[in-house]
N, C-alpha and C positions, 0 to 999 in steps of 0.2 A: 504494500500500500504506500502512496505515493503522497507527499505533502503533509504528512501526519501532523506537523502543528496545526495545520488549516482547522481540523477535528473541532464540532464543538465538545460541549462535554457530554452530550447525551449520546452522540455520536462513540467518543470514545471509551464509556461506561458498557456500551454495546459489545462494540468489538473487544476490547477486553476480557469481556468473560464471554463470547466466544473464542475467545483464542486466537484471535485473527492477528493479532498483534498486542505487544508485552509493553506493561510501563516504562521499563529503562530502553526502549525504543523509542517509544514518544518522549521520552526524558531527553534523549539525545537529538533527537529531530527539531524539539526547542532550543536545548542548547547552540545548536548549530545555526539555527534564524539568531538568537542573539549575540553570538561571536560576529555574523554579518551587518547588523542592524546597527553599528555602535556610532550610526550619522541619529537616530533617534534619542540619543543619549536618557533611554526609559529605564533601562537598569543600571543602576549606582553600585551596586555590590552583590558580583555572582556567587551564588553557591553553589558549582556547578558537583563538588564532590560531594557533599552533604544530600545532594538532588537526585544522585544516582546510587547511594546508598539508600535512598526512602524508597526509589522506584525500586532495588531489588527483591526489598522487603515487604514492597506492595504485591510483587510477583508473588513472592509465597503466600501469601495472605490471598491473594486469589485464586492460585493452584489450588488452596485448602478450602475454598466453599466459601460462601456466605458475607462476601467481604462486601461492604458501605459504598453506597455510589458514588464517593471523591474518590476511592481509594486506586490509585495510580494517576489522578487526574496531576499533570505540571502545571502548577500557577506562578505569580509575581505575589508577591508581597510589599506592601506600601510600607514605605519608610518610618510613618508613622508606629506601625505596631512592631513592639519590641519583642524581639526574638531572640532565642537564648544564645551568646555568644556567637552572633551576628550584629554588626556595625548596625546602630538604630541614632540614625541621629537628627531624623525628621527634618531630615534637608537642611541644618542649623550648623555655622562653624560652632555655634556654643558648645555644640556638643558633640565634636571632633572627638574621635577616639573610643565613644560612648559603645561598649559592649556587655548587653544586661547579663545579670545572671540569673533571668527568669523566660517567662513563654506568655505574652497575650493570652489572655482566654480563647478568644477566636481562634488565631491559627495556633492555640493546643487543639482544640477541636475538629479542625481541620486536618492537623497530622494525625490525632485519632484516628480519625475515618479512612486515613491512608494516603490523603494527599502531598505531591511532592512539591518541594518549595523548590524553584528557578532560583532566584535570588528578592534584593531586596529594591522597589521601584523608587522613580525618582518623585518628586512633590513640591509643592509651594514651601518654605520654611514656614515650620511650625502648622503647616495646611493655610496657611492665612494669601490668598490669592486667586484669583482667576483664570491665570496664564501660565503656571511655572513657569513663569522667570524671577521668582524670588527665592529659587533653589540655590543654595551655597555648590550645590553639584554643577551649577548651570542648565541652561533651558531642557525641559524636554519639546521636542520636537513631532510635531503632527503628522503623521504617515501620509495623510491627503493631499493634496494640490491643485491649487486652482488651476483650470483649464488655461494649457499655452501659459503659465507663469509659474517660476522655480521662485516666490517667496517664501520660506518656511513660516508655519504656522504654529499657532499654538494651538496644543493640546486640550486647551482648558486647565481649569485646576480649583482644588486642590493635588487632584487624582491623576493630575498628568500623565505620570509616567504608568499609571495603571492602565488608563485608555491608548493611550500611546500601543502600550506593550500587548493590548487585548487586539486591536485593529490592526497588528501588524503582524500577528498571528505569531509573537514570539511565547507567547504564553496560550492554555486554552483559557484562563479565563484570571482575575485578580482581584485584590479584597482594594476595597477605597476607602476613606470616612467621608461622609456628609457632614457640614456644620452649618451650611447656609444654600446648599446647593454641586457641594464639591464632590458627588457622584456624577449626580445628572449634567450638570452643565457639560463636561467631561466627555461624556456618554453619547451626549447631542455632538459635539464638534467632531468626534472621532466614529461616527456612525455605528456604534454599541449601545446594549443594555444596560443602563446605571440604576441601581436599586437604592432607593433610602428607607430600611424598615422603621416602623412604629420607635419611638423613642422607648428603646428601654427592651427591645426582644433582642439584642445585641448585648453581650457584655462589654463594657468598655475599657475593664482591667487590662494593665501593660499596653493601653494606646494612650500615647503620648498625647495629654489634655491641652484642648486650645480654648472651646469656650465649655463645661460639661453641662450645662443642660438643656445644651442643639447638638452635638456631637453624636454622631451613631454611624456604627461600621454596617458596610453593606455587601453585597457580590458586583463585578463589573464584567459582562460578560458577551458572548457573541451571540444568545437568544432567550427568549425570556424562558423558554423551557428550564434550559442553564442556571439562570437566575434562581430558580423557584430551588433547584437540586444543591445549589450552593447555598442558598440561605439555609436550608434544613440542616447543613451541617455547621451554620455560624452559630443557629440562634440556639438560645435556649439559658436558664437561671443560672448567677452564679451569683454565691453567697459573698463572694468576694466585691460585688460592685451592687451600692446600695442601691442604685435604681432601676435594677434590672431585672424586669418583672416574671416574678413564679406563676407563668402562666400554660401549659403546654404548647408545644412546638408540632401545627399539625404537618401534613403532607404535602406540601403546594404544589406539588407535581399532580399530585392527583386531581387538584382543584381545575388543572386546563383542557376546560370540556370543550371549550368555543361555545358554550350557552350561555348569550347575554340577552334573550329573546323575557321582554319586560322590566328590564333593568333600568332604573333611573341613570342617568348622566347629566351632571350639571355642566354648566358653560357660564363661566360668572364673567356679568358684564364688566367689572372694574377692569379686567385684563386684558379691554380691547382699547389698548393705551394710543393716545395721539402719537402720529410719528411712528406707526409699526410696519416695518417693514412691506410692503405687496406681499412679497413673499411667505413671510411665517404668519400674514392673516389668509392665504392661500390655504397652505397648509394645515390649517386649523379647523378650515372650513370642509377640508376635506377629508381629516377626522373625524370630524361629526357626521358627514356622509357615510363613511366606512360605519361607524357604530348604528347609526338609524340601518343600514341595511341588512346589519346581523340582526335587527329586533330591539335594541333598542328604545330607551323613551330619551331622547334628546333635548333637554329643557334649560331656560334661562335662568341664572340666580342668580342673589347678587352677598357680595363677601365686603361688605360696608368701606371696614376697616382695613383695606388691600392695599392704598394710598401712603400707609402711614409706617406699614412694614419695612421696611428699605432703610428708613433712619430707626429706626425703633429696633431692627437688629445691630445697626453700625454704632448703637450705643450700647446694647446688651453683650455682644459679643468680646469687643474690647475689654469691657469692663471684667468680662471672666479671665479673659486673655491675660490680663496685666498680672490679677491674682495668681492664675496657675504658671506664669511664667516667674514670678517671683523666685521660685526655686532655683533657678539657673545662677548659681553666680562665682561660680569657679570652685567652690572650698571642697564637694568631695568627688565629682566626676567632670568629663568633659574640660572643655579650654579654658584653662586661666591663665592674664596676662602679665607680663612679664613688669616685676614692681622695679621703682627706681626708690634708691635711697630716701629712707624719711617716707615713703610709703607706707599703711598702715589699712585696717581691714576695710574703709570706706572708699581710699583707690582703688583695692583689687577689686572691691565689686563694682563701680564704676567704669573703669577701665575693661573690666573681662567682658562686662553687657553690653558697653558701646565699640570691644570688638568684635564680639562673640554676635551679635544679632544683626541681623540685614534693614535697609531702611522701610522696610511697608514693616515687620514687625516693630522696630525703634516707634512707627506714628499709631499702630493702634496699640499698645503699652504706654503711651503718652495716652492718648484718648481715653483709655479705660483707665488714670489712674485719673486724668483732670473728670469724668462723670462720677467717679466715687468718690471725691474729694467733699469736705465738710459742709463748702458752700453750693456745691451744683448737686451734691445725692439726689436729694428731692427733687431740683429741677429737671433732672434728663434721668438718670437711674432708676429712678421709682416710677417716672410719667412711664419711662419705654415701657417698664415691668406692668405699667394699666393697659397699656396700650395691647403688649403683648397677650394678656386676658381677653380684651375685646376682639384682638384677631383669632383667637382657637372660638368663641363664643360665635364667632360669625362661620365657622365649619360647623362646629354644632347644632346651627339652627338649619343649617343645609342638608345637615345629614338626618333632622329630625323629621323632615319634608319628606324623608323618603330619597333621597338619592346616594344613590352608593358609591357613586364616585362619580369627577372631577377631571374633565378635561381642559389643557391652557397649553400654549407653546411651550421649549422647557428654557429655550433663549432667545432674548429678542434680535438674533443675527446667525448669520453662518460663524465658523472658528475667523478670525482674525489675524493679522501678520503680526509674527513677534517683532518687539519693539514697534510697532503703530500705534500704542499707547503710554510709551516710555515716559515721555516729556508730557503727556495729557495731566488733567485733573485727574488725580485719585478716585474725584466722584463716578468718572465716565469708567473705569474699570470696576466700580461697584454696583454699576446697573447693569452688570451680564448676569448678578442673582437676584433681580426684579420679579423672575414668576418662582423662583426656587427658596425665598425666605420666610414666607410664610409656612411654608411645611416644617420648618424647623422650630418656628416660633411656636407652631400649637403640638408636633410634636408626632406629627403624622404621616402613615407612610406613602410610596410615592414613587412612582418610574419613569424612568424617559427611556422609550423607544425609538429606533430611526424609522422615518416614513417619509425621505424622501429627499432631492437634492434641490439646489439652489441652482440660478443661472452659470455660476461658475465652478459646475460639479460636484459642490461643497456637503455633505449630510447636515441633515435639518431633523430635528429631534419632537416629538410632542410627548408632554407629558400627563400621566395620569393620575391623582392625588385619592387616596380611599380612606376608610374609616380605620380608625385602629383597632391593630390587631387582624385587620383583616386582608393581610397581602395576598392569603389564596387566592381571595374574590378580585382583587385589584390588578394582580397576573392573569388573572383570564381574562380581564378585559384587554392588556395589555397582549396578551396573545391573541386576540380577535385583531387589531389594529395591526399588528406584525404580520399575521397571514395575510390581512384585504392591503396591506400597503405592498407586500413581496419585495421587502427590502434586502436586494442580491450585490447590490455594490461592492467591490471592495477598489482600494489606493492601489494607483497604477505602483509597481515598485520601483524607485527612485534611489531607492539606500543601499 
């Protein structure tokens, strides 16, 4: 068999246990697209020995009967989550050198089940960005290209190197974290499935905290079938992370009938924003045709308080930021910089922070510690935190209507050229999570599928937002949309 990375994972779960083909084959077949790929700069730190020791132990495990649907699957792993005695340094010089002497819940769970780790992908520092180019590794780079133009693109991010690595088939599939969008946005640019589950069916133990209570690890994958097989083996209780709900872990895989014949669908009008592109209101429009023709009930709602999300996270966010980033300051892991005489413990932690961190984290650690500060709490910390009330109460009353889920674009554009917004406002790179911050804000899950290209061959993502707790039902709709869209594309290969 020929191209074995191409393999999704349902594909390769198949053959597998027919015997058609062995994991330290497909271990190698990725390896070898990644040795090639290194103009996409998606993987930061290979494992490639570590990788073909899991696959040989996934062989026996499958030889022997019974074995878990990851089990021989080759993924990426995001920089974020900390892996045992693998470089974890969440794309941050601060934390140069940083090799845990523990295992993420997640990918324990993952290697449970039998999955092989590739190695470890690239990322925004600290996840805080939309472009990876705020990676101390340097940009990851987008597999796609616009028609007749050799611009490189970004990947999106936080998850860059995850989509990157998913779309260019060096991996079958990769874990991301979401905080405001940083699955799906991702997902959308790079023409893959990006999952963001319900806040809290994820453990978030050993992933490196940026804001914790928008933060949730997901699957990034090549179809939602994919997705649904990989979440069953992220999610699930651990007593280690307080928020992370003891609730059973059903079968999502089973959930994909393609039955959404009477199924409410909302379309909220706030998100048909002045200024949107032809294109991604094209595109939306013709989502909602693909659903009304599976049976569907396609209806208008409206989500009041969708206006107000956009600053109401860029002040919540920060402001967790600034907290969990406090621990970085050189004294027992990662970079600390070099003191000059008469130096004393207030240099070194000045000095280490203002070498150790890149400039988008330096402005939102500034930003989160000036909205916690004595005089502004109340004016921006507490309003966002009303604020942030009113927008979960406004899916509430949407979902009390009877509607199951929530159709919106999942970005207002195709991917964009790296550095095209280098010298811009800050603001205009924090409008690419305009439709992706309210799912974090109330907490809820949420996919972006590809369905479709732009004029300049670009993937164009829509997304789907569901009730919690309820990803089965939110996958199947997302499987409906994937089958009536037949999104077959892939990146001409350029690398």
């Amino acid at each position: 068999m020929g191209d074995l990375n191409r393999m999704t994972i349902a594909e390769a779960r198949d053959a597998l246990r027919r015997g058609e083909v062995s994991a330290v084959e497909l271990t190698e077949a990725c390896l070898a697209a990644i040795e090639a790929a290194g103009a996409l700069n998606a993987v930061v730190h290979g494992t490639p020995e570590l990788a073909l020791e899991q696959a040989r132990a996934a062989d026996a495990r499958l030889r022997a009967g019974g074995a878990p649907d990851m089990c021989g699957i080759p993924l990426g792993i995001k920089d974020l989550f900390c892996t045992r005695g693998v470089p974890s340094q969440a794309a941050s010089f601060i934390l140069n050198g940083f090799r845990p002497e523990y295992e993420s819940t997640v990918t324990s769970r993952l290697f449970e089940a039998g999955a092989v780790m590739l190695g470890k992908l690239n990322m925004d520092e600290f996840a805080m960005g939309s472009s990876n180019e705020t990676s101390t590794y340097g940009s990851a780079v987008n597999p796609w290209r616009r028609v007749d133009d050799e611009t490189p693109l970004t990947p999106g991010g936080s998850s860059g190197g995850s989509a990157a690595a998913v779309a260019a088939d060096l991996c079958l599939a990769a874990t991301g974290t979401d905080t405001g969008g940083s699955i799906r946005q991702p997902a959308a640019f790079s023409g893959i499935v990006g999952l963001k589950p319900t806040y809290g069916r994820c453990s978030r133990w050993g992933i490196i905290a940026f804001a914790s209570s928008l933060d949730q690890a997901g699957p990034m994958t090549k179809s939602v079938r994919d997705a649904a097989i990989m979440l069953a083996a992220m999610a699930g209780h651990d007593p280690k992370d307080s928020t992370s709900a003891d609730i059973p872990v059903p079968d999502f895989e089973a959930a994909l009938n393609g039955d959404i014949r009477g199924r409410k669908i909302g379309i909220p009008r706030e998100y048909r924003m002045e200024g949107m592109p032809a294109e991604i209101e094209s595109l939306w429009a013709e989502g909602r045709r693909m659903l009304r023709d599976a049976g569907a009930e396609v209806v208008d709602i409206s989500l009041p308080h969708t206006k107000y999300a956009l600053p109401a996270y860029y002040v919540i966010a920060p402001a967790e930021a600034s907290s969990n980033l406090a621990r970085y300051d050189g004294v027992r892991y990662g970079h600390r910089a070099k003191l000059g005489a008469g130096d004393g413990i207030t240099e070194m932690y000045e000095k280490t922070r203002a070498e150790g961190f890149g400039d988008e984290v330096q402005r939102r650690v500034m930003i989160g510690t000036y909205v916690l500060s004595a005089g502004f709490y109340d004016a921006y910390y507490n309003r966002a935190r009303k604020v942030r009330t009113l927008i979960a109460k406004d899916f509430e009353d949407a979902f009390a209507q009877g509607v199951e889920a929530i159709l919106t674009p999942t970005t207002p554009s195709a991917a964009f050229g790296l550095g095209e917004m280098a010298d811009a406002d800050p603001v205009r790179m924090y409008l690419n999570d305009v439709f992706t911050v309210t799912v974090n804000l109330a907490g809820l899950p949420a996919v972006s599928v590809p369905a479709g290209l732009d004029s300049q061959g670009l993937p164009l993502g829509l997304q789907l937002i569901g009730r919690p707790w309820e990803e089965g039902a939110l996958l199947n709709a997302a499987h409906v949309i994937e089958t009536a869209a037949g999104f077959a594309s892939r990146p001409s290969r350029w690398w």
